[in-house]
N, C-alpha and C positions, 0 to 999 in steps of 0.2 A: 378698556379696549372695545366692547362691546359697544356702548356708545359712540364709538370713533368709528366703528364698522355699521353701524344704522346711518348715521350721520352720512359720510361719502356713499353707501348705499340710496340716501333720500337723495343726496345731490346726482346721481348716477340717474335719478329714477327721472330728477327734471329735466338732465338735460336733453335727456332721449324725447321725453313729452314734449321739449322744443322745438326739437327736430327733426321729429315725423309729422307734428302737427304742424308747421312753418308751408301750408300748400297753398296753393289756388283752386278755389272752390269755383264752379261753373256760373254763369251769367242766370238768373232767375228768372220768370215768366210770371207773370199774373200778381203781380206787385200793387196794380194798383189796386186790381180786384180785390185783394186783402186788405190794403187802407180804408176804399171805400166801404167792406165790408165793417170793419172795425169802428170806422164813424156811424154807422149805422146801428150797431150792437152797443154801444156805449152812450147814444144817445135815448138810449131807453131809461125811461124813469122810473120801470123797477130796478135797474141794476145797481147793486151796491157800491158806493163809493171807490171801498179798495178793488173793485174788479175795472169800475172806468180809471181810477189811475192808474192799472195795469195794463187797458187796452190802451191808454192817453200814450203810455212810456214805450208802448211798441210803433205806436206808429211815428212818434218825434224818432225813435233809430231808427225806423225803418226810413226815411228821409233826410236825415241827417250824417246814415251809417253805410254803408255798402248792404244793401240787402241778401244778397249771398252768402253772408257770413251771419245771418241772422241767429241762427242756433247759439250762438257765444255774444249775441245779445248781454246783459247783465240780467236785466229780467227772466229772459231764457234761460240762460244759463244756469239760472238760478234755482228756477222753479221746476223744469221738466227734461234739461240735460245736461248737470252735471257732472263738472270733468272728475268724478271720484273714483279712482282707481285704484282705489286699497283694497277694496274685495277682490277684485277681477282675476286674480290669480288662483285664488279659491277656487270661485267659480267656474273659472274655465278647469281645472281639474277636476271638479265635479262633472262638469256637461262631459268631458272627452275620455272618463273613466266609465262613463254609466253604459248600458247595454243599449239605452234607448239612441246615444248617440247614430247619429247616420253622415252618409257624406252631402247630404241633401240638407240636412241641419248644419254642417259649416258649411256652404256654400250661401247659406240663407243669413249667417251671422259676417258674411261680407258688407261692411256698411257703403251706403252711399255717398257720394262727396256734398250732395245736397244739403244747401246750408249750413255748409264746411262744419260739420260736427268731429268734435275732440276723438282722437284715435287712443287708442290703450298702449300704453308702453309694455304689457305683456305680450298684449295679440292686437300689434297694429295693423292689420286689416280690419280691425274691430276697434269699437266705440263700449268705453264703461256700461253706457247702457243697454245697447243692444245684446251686451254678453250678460247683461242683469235679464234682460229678456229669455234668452237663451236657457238660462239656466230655470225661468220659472215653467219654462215649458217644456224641459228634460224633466221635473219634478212630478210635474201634472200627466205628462206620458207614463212615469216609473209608477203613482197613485193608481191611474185608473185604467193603463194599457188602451187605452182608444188609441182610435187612428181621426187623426183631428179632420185630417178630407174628409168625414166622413159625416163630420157633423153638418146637422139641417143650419140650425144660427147658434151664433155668438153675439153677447152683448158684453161689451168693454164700458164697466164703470169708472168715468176718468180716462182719456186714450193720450195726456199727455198732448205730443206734437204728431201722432199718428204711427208711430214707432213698433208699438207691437203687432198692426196690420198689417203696414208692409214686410215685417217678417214674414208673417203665414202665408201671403197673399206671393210671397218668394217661394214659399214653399208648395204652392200650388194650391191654394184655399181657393175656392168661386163661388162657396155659396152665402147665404145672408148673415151680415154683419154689423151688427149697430153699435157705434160709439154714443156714449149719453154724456154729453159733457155741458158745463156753460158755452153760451151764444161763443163770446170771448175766444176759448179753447178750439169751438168746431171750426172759427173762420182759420186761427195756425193751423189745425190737422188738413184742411181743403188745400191752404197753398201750398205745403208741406207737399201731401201725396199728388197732387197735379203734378209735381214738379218733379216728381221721384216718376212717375207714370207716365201719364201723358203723352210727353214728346217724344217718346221714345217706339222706334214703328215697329209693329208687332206687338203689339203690347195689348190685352184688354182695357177699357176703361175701369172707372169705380162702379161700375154700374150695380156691383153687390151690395154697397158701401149705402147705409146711410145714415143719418145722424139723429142724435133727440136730442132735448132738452123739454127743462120745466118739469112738470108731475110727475111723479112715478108712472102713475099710471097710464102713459104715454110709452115706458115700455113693454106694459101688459097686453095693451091694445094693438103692439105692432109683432109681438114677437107669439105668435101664435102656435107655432109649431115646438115644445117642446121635449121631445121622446128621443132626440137627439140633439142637446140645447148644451151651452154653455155660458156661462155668467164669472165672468172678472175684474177682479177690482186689485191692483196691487197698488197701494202705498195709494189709495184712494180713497176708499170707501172711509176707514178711519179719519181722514182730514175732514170731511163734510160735516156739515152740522146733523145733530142728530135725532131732530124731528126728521130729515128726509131719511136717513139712517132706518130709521120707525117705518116710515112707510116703502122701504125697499126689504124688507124683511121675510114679509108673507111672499113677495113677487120672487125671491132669490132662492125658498124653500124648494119653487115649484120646477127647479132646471134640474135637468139630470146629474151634472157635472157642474161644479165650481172651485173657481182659484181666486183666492182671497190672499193677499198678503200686506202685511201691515208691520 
């Protein structure tokens, strides 16, 4: 019986996932600026093989595919959005139980239609991973009781598709913010957040926003201020190889605040 009841439950569970996700995602801007970007990053001959057949395989979809729907990519989807929504019901009981919750944090866990990202069959105004976000930053509130506005800078080790900024950046963040990722990764987060920002009037730009790559030590030299700092790496920092690992070590002692998950 049990198994008969998981079963029609799993089926229950797809066909909702069919049918909230079955949308029209908005027409995309700066497509090609991402191609060309991406031809540009991958014609480097330091870059690693598997990362130029990563940038190779985004730009054949991106030309081939409707670029709108980019996020459900296979590569994408595969790598940094995830239609996994077998946590998510955890989670969002965690985030909506906690004291840190605000009406300012769901408001910020409304996802956008950009690059028609997968919706959650729990909380479809939301996306698996934005509620994955959600929940590590109701964690990191309940830890260290900061008020994240508050902070001088944040460095995001690994930012994904740019996903955990435009949460904060929802929530009202303006001050300096470094994503450190491969060439690869910054040109998705660029089209990504243009696309979520930009056109839209009233809007600040990214002008907070900037990017690194290459040496650690590139974010020693940029991220100066400290005494109010933050350093994060979810489901990051553990993937990378770990001579860089070695040398982000001493840099990550030196932040006030850090959120590591792995």
């Amino acid at each position: 019986m049990n198994l008969i009841v998981r079963k029609l439950n799993s089926l229950k569970r797809k066909m909702i996932s069919k049918s909230i996700n079955n949308y029209k995602a908005p027409k995309l801007d700066f497509v090609d600026n991402l191609i060309e970007e991406m031809n540009f990053t991958i014609s480097d001959s330091k870059i690693s093989e598997a990362w130029r057949s990563y940038g190779d395989e985004i730009i054949s979809s991106l030309k081939e595919n409707n670029p709108s729907e980019f996020l459900r990519f296979p590569r994408i989807a595969g790598t940094v959005h995830p239609n996994q929504f077998g946590l998510s019901f955890q989670y969002l009981n965690y985030i909506f139980s906690s004291d840190k919750f605000t009406a300012a944090i769901q408001k910020a866990l409304t996802e956008s239609p950009v690059g028609k990202p997968f919706l959650d069959t729990s909380y479809p105004l939301s996306s698996p991973l934005l509620i994955q976000h959600g929940y590590h930053l109701i964690r990191l509130l309940e830890y260290t009781n900061i008020n994240v506005l508050h902070l001088q800078s944040i460095v995001e080790f690994g930012g994904g598709y740019g996903s955990f900024f435009r949460l904060l950046k929802n929530l009202g963040y303006t001050n300096k913010y470094f994503i450190y990722d491969l060439p690869v990764m910054c040109a998705i987060q660029k089209f990504y957040l243009k696309n979520v920002f930009l056109p839209c009037p009233n809007t600040e730009t990214l002008s907070n926003l900037k990017w690194l790559s290459g040496a650690a030590s590139n974010v020693s030299d940029n991220v100066i201020d400290l005494d109010e700092s933050l350093f994060m790496a979810t489901w990051s920092l553990s993937e990378c190889p770990y001579d860089l690992r070695q040398e982000f070590e001493p840099i990550i002692s030196k932040f006030k605040y850090v959120l590591i998950a792995y």
